[in-house]
Backbone bond lengths (Angstrom), bond angles and torsions (degrees), N, CA, C in turn:
res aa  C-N    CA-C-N  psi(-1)  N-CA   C-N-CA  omega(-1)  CA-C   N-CA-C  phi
1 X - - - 1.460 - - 1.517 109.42 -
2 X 1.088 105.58 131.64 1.619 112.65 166.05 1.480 125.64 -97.04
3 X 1.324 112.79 126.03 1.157 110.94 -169.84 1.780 120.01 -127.04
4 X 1.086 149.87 151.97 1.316 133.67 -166.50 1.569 123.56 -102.32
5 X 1.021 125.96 99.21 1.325 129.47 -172.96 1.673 118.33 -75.68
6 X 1.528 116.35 -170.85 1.316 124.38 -169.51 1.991 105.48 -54.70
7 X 1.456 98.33 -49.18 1.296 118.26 -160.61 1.217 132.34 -124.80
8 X 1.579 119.80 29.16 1.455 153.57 -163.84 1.483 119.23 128.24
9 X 1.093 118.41 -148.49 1.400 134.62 179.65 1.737 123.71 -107.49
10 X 1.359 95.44 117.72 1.802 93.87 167.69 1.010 116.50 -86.84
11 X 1.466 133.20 109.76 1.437 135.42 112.56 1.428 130.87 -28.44
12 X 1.873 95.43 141.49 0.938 96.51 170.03 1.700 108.33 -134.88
13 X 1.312 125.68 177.67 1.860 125.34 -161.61 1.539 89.45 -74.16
14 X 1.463 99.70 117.02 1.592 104.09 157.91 1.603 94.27 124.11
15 X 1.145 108.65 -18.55 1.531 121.94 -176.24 1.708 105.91 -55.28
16 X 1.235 124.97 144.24 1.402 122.25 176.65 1.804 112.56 -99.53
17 X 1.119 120.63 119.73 1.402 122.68 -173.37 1.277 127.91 -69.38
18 X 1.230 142.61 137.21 1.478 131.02 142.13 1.781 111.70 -23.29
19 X 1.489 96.75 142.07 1.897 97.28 -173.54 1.624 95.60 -87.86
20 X 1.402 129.02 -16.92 1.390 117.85 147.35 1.205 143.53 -46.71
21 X 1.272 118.26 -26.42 1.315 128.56 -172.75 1.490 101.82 -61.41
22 X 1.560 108.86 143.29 1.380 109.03 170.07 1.904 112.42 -113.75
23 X 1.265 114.24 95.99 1.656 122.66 177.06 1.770 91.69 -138.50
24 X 1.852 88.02 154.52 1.456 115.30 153.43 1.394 119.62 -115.52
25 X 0.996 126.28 -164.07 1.611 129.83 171.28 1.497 96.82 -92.53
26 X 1.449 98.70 151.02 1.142 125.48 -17.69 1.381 156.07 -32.40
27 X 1.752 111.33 -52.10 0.824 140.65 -146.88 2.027 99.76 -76.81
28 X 1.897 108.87 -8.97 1.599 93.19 -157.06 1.469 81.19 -154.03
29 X 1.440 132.44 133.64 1.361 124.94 167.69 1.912 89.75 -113.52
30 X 1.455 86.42 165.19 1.806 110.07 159.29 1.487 119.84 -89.07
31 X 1.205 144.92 115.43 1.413 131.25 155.62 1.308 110.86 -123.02
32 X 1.266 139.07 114.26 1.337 168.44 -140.05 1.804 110.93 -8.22
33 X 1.791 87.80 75.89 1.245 120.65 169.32 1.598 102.74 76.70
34 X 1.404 126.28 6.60 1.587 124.26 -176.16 1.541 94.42 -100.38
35 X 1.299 129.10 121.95 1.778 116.37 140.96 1.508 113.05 -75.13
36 X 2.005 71.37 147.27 1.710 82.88 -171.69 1.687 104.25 -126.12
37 X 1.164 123.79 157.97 1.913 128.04 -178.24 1.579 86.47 -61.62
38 X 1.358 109.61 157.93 1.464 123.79 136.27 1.355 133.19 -126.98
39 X 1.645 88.27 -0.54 1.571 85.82 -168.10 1.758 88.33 -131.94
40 X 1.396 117.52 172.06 1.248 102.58 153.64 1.701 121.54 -78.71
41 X 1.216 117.06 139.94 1.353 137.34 -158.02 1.614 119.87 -124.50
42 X 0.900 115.97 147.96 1.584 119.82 143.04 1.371 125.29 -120.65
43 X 1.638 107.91 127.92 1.196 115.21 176.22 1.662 119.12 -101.46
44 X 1.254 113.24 116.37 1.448 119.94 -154.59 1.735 94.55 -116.81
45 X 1.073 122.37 169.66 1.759 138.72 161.74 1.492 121.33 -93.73
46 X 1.114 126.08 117.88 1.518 98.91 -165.86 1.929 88.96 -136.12
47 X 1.376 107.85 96.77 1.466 90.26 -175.05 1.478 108.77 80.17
48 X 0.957 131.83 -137.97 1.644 127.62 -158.48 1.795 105.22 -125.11
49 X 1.308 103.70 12.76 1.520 129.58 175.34 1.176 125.70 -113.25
50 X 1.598 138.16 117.55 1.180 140.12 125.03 1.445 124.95 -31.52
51 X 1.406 89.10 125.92 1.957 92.00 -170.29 1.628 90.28 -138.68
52 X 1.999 103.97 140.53 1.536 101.67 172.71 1.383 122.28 -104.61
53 X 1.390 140.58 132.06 1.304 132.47 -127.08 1.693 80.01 -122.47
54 X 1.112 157.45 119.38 1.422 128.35 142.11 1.419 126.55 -85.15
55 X 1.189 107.86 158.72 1.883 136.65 -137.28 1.365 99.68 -104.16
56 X 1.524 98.23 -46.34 1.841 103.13 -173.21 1.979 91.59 -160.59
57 X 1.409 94.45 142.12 1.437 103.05 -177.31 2.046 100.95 -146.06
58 X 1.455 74.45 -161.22 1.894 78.18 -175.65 1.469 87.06 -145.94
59 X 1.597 104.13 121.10 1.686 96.03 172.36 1.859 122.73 -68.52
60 X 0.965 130.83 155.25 1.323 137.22 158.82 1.356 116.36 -120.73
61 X 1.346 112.87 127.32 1.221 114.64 -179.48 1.497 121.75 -60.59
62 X 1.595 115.69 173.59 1.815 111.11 175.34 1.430 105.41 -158.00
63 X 1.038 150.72 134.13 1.275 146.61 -142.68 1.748 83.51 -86.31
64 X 1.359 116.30 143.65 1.616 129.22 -176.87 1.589 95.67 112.77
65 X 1.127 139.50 -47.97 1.433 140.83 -111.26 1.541 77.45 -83.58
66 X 1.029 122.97 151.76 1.601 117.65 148.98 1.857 102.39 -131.88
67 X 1.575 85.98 150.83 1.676 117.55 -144.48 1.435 99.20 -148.89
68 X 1.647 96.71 138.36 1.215 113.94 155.28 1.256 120.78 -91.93
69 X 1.536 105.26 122.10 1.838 131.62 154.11 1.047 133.32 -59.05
70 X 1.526 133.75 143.20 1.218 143.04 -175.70 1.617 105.57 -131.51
71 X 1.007 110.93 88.44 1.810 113.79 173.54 1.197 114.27 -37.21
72 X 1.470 116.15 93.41 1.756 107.64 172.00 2.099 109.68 -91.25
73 X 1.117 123.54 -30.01 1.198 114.92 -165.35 1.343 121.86 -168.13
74 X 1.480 147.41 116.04 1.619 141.29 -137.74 1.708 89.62 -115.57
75 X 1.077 80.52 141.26 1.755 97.85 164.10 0.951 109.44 -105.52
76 X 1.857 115.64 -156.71 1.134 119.51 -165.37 1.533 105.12 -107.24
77 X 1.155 127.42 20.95 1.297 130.61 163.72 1.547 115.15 -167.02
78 X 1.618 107.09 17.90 1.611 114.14 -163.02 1.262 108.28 -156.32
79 X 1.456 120.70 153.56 1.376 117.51 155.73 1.308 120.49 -110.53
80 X 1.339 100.26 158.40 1.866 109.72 178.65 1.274 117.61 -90.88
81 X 1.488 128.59 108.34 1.313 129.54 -151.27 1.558 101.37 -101.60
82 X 1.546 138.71 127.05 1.564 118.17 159.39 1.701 94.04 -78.39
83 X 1.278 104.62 159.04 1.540 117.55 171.59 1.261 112.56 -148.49
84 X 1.642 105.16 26.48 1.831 123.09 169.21 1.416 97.88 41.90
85 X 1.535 114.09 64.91 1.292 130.70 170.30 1.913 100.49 -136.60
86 X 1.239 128.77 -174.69 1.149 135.03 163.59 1.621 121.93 -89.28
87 X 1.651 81.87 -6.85 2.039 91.68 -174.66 1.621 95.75 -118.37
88 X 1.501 118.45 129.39 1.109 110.75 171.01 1.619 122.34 -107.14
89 X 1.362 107.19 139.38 1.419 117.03 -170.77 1.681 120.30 -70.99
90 X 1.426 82.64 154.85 1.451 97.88 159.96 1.546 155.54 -118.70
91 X 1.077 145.57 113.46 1.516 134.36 -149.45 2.128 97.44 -116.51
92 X 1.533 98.63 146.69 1.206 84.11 170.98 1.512 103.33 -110.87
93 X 1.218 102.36 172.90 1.316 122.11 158.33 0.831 150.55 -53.30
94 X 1.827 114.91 -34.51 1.268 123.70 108.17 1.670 141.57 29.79
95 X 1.719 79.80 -106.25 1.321 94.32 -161.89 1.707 106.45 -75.24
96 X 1.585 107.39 -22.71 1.209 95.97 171.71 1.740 130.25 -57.91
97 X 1.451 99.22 -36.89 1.419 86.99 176.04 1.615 124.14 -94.25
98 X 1.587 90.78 13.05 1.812 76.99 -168.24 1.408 133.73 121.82
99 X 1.832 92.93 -46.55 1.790 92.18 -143.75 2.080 71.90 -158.96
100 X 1.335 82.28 164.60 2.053 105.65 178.57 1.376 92.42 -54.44
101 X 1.498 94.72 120.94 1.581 98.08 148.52 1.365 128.10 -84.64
102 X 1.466 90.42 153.57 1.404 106.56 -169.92 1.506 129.39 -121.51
103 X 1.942 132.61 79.11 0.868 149.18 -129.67 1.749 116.43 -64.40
104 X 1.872 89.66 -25.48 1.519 98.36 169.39 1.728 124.04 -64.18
105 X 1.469 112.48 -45.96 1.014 112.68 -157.41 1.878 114.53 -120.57
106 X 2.128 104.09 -1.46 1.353 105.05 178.01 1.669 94.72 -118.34
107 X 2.038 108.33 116.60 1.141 130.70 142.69 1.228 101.23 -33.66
108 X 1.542 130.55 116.03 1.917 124.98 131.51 1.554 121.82 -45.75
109 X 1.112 104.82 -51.16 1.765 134.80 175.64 1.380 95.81 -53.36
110 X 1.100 116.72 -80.57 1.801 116.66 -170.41 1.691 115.64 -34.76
111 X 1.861 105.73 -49.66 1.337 111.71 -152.54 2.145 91.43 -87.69
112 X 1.507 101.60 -32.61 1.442 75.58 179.84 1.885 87.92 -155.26
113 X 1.592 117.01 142.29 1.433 102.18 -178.86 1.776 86.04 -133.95
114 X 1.574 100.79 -168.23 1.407 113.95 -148.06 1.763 84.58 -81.78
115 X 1.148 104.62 156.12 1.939 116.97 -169.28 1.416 110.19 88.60
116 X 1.183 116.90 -40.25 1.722 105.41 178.98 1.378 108.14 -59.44
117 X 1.646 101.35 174.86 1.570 107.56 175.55 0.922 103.62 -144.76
118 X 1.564 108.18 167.75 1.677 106.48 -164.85 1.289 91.15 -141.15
119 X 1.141 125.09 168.65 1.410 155.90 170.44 1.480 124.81 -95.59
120 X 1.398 122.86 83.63 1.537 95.98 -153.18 1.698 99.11 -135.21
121 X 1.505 131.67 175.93 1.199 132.07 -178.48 1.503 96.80 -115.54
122 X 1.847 128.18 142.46 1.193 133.72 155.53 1.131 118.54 -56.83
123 X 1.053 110.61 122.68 1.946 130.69 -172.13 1.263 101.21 -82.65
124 X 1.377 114.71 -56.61 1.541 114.46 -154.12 1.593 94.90 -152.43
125 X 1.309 114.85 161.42 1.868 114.78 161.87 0.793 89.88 -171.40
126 X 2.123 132.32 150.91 1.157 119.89 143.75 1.182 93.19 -154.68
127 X 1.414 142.81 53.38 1.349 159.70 160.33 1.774 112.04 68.85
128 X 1.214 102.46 -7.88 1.492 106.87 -168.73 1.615 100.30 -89.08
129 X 1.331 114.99 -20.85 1.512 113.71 -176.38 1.259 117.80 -158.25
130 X 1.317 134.80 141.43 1.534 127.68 -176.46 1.380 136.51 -21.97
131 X 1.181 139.85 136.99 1.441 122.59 -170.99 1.391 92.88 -79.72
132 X 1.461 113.45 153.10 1.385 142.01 168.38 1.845 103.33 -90.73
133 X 1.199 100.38 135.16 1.480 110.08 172.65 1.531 115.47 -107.23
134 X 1.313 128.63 155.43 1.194 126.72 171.04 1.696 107.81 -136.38
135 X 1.641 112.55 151.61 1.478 102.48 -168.41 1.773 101.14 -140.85
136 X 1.588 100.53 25.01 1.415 126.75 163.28 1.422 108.67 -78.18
137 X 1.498 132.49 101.04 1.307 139.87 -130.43 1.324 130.48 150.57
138 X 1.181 131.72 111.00 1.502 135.02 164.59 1.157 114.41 -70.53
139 X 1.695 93.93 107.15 1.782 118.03 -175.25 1.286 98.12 101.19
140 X 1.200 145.88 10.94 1.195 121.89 -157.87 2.397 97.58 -119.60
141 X 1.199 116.15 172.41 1.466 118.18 175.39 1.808 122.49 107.85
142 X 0.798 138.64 -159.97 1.294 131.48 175.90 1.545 123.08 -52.58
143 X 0.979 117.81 146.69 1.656 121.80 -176.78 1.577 94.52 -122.15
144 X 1.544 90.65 110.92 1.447 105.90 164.27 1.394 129.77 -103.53
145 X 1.629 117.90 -19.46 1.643 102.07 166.29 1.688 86.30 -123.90
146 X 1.168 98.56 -172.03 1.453 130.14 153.19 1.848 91.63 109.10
147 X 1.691 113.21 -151.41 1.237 114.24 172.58 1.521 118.03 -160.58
148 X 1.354 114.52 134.80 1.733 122.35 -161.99 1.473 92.56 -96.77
149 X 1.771 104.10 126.14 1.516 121.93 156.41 1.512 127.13 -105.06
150 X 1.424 109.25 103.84 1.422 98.59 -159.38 1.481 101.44 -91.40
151 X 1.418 113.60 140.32 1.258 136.76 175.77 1.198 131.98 -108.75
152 X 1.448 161.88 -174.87 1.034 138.92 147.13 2.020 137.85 -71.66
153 X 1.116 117.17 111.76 1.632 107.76 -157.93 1.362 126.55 -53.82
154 X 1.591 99.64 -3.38 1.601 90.14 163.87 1.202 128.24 -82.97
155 X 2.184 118.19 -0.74 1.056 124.69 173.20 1.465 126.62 -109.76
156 X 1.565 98.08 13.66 1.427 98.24 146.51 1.432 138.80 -46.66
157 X 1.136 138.33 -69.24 1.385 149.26 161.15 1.272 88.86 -16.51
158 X 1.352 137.60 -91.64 1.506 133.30 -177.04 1.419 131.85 -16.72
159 X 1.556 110.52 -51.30 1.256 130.32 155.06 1.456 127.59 -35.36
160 X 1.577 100.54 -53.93 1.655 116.83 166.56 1.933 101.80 -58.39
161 X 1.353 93.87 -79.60 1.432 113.78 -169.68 1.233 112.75 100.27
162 X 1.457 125.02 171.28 1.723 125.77 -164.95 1.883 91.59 -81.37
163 X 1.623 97.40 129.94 1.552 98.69 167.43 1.713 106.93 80.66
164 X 1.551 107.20 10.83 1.768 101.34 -167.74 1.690 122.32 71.95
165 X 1.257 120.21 4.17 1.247 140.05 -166.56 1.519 96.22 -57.09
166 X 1.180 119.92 -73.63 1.768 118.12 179.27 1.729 104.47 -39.83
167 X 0.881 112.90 -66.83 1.854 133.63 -146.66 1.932 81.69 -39.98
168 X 1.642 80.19 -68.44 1.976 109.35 -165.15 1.584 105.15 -37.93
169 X 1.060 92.96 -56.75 2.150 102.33 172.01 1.277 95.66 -48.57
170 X 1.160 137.04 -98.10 1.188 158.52 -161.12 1.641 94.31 -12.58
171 X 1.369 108.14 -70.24 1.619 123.79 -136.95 1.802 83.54 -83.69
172 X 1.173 109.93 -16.98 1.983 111.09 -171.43 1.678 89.89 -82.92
173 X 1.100 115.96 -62.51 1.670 103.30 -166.03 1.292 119.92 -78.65
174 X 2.098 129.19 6.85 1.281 113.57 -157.19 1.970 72.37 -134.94
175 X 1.495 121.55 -5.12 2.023 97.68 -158.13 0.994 95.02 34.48
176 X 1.146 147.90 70.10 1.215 142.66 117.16 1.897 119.96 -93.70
177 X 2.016 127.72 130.55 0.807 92.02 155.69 1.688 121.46 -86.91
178 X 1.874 103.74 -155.93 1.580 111.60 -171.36 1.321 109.88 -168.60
179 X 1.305 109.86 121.30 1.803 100.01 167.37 1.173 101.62 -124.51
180 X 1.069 147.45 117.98 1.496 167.20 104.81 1.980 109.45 5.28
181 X 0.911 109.86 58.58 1.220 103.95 178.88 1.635 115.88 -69.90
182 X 1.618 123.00 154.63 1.303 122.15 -126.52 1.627 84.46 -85.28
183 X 1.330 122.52 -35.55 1.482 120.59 -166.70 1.379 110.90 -75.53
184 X 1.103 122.74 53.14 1.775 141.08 -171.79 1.707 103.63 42.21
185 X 1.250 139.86 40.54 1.001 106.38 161.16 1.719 103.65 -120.81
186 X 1.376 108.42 175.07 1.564 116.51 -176.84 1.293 115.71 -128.28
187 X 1.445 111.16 124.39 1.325 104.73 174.56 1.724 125.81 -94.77
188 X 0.912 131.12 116.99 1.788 132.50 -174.82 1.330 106.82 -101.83
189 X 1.326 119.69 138.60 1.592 128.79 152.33 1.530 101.33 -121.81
190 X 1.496 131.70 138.14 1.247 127.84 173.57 1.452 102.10 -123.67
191 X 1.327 110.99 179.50 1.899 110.81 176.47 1.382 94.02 -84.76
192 X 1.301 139.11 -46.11 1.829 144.94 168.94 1.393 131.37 -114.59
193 X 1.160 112.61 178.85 1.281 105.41 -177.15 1.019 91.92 -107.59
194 X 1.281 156.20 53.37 1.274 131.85 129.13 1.447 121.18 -95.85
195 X 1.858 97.71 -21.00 1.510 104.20 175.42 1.757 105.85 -71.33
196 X 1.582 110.31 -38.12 1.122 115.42 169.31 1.708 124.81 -32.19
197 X 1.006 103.20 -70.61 1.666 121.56 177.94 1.577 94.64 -57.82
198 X 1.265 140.91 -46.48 1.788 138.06 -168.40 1.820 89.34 -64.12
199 X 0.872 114.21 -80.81 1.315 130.52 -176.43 2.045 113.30 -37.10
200 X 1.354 119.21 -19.37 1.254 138.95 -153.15 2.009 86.65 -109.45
201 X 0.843 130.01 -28.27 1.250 148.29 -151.94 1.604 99.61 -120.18
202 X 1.387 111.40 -41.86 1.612 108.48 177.56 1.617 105.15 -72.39
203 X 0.878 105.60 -32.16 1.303 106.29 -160.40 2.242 100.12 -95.92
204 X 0.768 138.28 -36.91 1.489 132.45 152.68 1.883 102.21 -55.56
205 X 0.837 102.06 -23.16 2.108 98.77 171.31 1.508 110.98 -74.77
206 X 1.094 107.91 -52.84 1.522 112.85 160.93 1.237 124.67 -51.40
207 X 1.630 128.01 -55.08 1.614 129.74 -174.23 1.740 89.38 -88.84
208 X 1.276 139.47 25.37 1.607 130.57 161.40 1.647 97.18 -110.43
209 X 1.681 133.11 -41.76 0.955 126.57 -158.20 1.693 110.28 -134.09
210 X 0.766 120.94 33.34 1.941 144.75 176.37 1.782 99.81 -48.01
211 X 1.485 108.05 -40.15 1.273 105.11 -169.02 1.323 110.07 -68.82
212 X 1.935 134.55 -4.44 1.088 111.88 -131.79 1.711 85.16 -123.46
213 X 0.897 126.00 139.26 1.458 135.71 161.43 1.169 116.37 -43.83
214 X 1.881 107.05 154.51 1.731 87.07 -167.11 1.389 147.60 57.74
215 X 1.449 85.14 10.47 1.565 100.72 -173.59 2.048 110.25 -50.34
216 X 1.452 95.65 -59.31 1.404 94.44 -176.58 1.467 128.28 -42.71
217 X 1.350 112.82 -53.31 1.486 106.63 163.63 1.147 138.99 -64.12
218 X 1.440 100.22 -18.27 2.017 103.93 156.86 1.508 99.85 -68.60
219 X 1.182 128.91 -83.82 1.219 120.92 171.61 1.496 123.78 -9.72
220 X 1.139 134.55 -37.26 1.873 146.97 -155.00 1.427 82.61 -100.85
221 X 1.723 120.88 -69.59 1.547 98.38 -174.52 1.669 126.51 -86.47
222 X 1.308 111.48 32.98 1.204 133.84 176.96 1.848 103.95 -77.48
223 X 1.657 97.29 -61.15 1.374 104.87 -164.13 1.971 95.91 -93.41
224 X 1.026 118.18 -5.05 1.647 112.23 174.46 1.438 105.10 -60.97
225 X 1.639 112.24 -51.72 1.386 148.36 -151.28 1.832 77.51 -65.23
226 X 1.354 121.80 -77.69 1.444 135.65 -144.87 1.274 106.81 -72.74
227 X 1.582 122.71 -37.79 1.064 135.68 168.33 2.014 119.05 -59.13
228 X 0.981 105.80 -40.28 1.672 124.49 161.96 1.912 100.36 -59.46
229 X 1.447 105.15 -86.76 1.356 96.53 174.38 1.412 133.49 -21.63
230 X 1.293 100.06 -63.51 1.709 93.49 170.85 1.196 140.23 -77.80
231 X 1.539 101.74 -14.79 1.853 115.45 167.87 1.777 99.75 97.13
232 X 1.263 121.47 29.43 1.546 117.59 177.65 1.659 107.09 -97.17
């Protein structure tokens, strides 16, 4: 059913498209020359273009992607990574350190246990077997301070914004940094926690209201407003 929202049109999977619309798949399949929704969507005007926005998705991994990890469970030479996908990853032991492991003298447990998160790049995927992670990488391996807000990954892009426009705001009014990693989660470091929590709140405003135009400057006097309030 299609229904009309604040700021275009919601779609929904199964929905039949305007032949204007400009999506791929995920977000838009072909069946004999008709596009059709797959996901729920918004279809907005942007300029003299139909564009399909999605609302809620399911990430899939792609070898390049780099993603934040959630340590669910260690093997005997690996860990079990969630990567808020339906396929859960894998990292070895390995590659984390570098160099041959060595069962006598390298803790799994010590160097990384279940709750941590990691920072890692897709090694490999091809649906037939778990993605492999790699954390051979500048910037890349365990995350020891800061704090991950997970959102939904189709509202990443938003997060960024066209041109970095969100991110740049963001990181100007909170010193806070942020990486937005693609599988919806976010990483924050702030100088406090109060900027922490402002910034923690900007960013669930965004993945609640993405659909809405103008988003950024609601957002900008979102954290002016909060930032005043609390005296930071």
């Amino acid at each position: 059913m299609i229904s009309r929202g604040l700021h275009g049109v919601i779609v929904l999977p199964g929905d039949r498209l305007d032949s204007r619309v400009e999506g791929k798949y995920p977000e838009v399949i072909e069946v004999n020359s008709l596009k059709i929704a797959t996901l729920i969507s918004l279809v907005s005007q942007r300029d003299d273009k139909l564009i399909i926005v999605p609302l809620k998705n399911i990430y899939m991994p792609e070898p390049g992607h780099i993603v934040i990890g959630l340590v669910e469970s260690i093997g005997m030479v690996n860990w079990f990574v969630d990567i808020n996908s339906p396929y859960q990853a894998i990292l070895h032991v390995q590659d984390f350190l570098g160099r041959p492991f060595n069962p006598a003298s390298d803790d799994l447990y010590k160097l990384m246990k279940p709750g941590d998160y990691v920072k890692a790049k897709v090694l490999s995927f091809d649906k037939t077997r778990n993605p492999v992670l790699s954390v051979q990488g500048e910037g890349l391996g365990k995350i020891v301070k800061g704090t991950i807000v997970d959102i939904q990954p189709a509202k990443i892009p938003r997060v960024i914004g066209k041109k970095r426009s969100m991110i740049s705001m963001l990181e100007e009014k909170t010193g806070c940094s942020i990486f937005p990693a693609v599988n919806g989660r976010v990483y924050i470091e702030c100088p406090n926690r109060e900027l922490e929590a402002i910034l923690v709140m900007a960013i669930r405003l965004i993945d609640r209201e993405s659909h809405r135009v103008g988003l950024t400057e609601r957002v900008a006097k979102f954290i002016d407003e909060e930032r005043m309030r609390r005296g930071v």
